[in-house]
N, C-alpha and C positions, 0 to 999 in steps of 0.2 A: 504494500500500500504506500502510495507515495503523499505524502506529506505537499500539502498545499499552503504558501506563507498567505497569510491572512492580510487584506490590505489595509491600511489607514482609513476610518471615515473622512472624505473631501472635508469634511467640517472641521475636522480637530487636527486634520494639516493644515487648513488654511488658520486654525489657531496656532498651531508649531510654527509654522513659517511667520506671521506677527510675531511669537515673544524670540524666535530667534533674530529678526530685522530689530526688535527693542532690547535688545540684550542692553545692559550699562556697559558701559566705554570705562573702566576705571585706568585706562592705560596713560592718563596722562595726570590723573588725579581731577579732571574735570565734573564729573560727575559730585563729587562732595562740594566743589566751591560753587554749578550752579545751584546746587540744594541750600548750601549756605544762605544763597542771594536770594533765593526764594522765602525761607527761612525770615532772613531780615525785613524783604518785602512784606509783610505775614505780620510782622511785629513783633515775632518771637516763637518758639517752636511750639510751645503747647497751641497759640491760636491757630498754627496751622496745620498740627496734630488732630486737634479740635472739627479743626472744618474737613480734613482728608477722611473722617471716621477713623482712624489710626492712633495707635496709645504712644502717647509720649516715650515710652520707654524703645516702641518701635524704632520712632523717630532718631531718637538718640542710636540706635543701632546702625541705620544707616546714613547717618553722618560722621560716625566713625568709623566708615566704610563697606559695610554691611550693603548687601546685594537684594534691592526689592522684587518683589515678585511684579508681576504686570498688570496685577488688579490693584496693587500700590501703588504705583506710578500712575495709574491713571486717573486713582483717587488724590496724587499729590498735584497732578499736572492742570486737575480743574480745577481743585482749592485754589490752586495759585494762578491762575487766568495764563498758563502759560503752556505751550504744544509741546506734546508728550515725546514728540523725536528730538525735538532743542534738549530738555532735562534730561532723557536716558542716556544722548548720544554727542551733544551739542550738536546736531545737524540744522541747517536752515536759520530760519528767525526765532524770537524769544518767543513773540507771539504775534499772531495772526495778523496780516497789515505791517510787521516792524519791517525795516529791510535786516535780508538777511546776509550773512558775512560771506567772502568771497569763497570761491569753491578752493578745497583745498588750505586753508585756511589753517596758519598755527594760534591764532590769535585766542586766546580763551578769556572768561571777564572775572576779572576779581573784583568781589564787591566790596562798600565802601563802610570805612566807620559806622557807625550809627550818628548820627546826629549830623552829617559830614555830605548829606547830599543837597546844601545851600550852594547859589551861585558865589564863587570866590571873591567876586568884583563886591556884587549888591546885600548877597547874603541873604536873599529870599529861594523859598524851599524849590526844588527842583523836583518834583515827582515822578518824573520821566527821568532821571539819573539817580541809577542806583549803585553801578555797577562799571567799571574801566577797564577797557580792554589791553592787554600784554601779552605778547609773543611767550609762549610755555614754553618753545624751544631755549631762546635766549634764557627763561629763569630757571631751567634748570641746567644749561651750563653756569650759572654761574653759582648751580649749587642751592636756589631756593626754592621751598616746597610751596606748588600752588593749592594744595589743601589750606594751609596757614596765615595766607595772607591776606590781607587787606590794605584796603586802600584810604588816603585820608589828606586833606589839604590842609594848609600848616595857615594857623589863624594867630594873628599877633606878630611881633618881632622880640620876642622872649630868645628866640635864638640865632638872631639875624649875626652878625650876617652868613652864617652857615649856612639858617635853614630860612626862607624870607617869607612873608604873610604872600599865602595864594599858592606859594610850592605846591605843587605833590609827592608825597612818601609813602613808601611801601614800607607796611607795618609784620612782620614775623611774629606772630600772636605765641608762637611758640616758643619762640627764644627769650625766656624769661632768668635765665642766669647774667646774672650781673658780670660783664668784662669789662674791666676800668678804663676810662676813659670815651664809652660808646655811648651814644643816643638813643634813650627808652622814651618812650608813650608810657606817664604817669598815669595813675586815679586818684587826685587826690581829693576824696570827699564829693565824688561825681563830678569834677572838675578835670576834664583833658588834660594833660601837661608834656610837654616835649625836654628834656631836660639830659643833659650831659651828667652820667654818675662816675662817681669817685669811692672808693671803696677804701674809707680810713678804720685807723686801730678803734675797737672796741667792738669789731662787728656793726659798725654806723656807716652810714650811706651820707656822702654830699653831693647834693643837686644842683648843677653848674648850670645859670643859663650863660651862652653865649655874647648875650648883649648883657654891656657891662652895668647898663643903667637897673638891671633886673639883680633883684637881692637871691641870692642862695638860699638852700634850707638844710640841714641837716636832719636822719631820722633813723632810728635802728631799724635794722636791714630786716626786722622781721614785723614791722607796720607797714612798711613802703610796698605800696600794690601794683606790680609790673603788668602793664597791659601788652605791652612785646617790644621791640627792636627795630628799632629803624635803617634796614637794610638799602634803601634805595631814595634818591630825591631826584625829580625832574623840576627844572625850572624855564621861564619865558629868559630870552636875554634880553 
């Protein structure tokens, strides 16, 4: 008797063939940073835990890299007003109507502080800028991870003239060990802060701003709240 292979119902390949075309792309780390951006659009992970019907703890699982299923993704892609092939794969536009990036494209978007997507010049809210786009080839030759990053415009001249009001910095959310002499993104009391640290005897930390007219602080190294590192700045000339 010979054995006959059984075929696929047409219905649940043409479901095979969708979650295999939606697979996540984590090959470049894209997938967590636009979730991030989504995330942040959202207001925060449980509100848009909340509206995916999905449990926060989910949530948290796959922004730490965790691989969704395709009834997640689709539940996260409408909470968040955005097409389900942009978030699994970065293909195409964010959302419907955006223009989308060129074909072939390294460019992937890292989104921005919180509070940080005001215009530079006027300083009124930007709701349509959430998100700046950078070459993932170039950040990770030179070594930084796009899961960790963020993006943030530098407000004040607390550290001019190094770093000048309207800059933008690339913030390493991860590198939170102190190396003397580098540029950390404070919190001091829900107050942003950009400040040059110094690592004196007694296990005390001093917070150098740049510009001389700005007073220092000193604070033991285990009250001072590192928000990350300031790996990169672009400026206008």
């Amino acid at each position: 008797m010979i054995a006959k292979k059984k075929e696929m119902d047409p219905k649940y390949a043409r479901l095979a063939g969708e979650d295999a075309a939606l697979a996540v792309s984590h090959a470049d780390g894209g997938f967590v940073a636009r979730l991030d951006q989504i995330v942040e659009a959202a207001g925060g992970a449980s509100g848009l835990a909340r509206k995916a019907g999905i449990s926060p703890s989910g949530l948290s699982r796959y922004l730490a890299g965790g691989e969704p299923s395709r009834r997640v993704l689709v539940a996260l892609a409408d909470a968040a007003g955005v097409r389900i092939d942009w978030l699994a794969r970065g293909v195409g536009a964010m959302r419907d109507g955006d223009t989308p990036p060129l074909p072939g494209s390294t460019l992937r978007l890292l989104p921005l502080m919180p509070g940080h997507d005001r215009h530079p010049k006027t300083g009124k809210p930007q709701s349509d800028f959430t998100a700046q786009a950078f070459c993932y080839k170039w950040l990770n030759d030179n070594g930084l991870d796009i899961t960790s990053l963020k993006v943030m415009t530098v407000r004040g001249d607390g550290m001019a003239p190094t770093l000048c009001n309207g800059d933008t910095v690339l913030i390493d959310t991860q590198d939170r060990d102190i190396e003397d002499g580098r540029i950390y993104l404070l919190n001091e009391s829900g107050n942003m802060l950009l400040r040059r640290l110094h690592v004196e005897a007694g296990n005390r930390i001093r917070a150098l701003a740049d510009n001389p007219q700005h007073h220092a602080f000193v604070q033991d190294a285990t009250e001072i709240e590192i928000v990350g590192r300031v790996v990169w700045r672009g400026s206008v000339l």
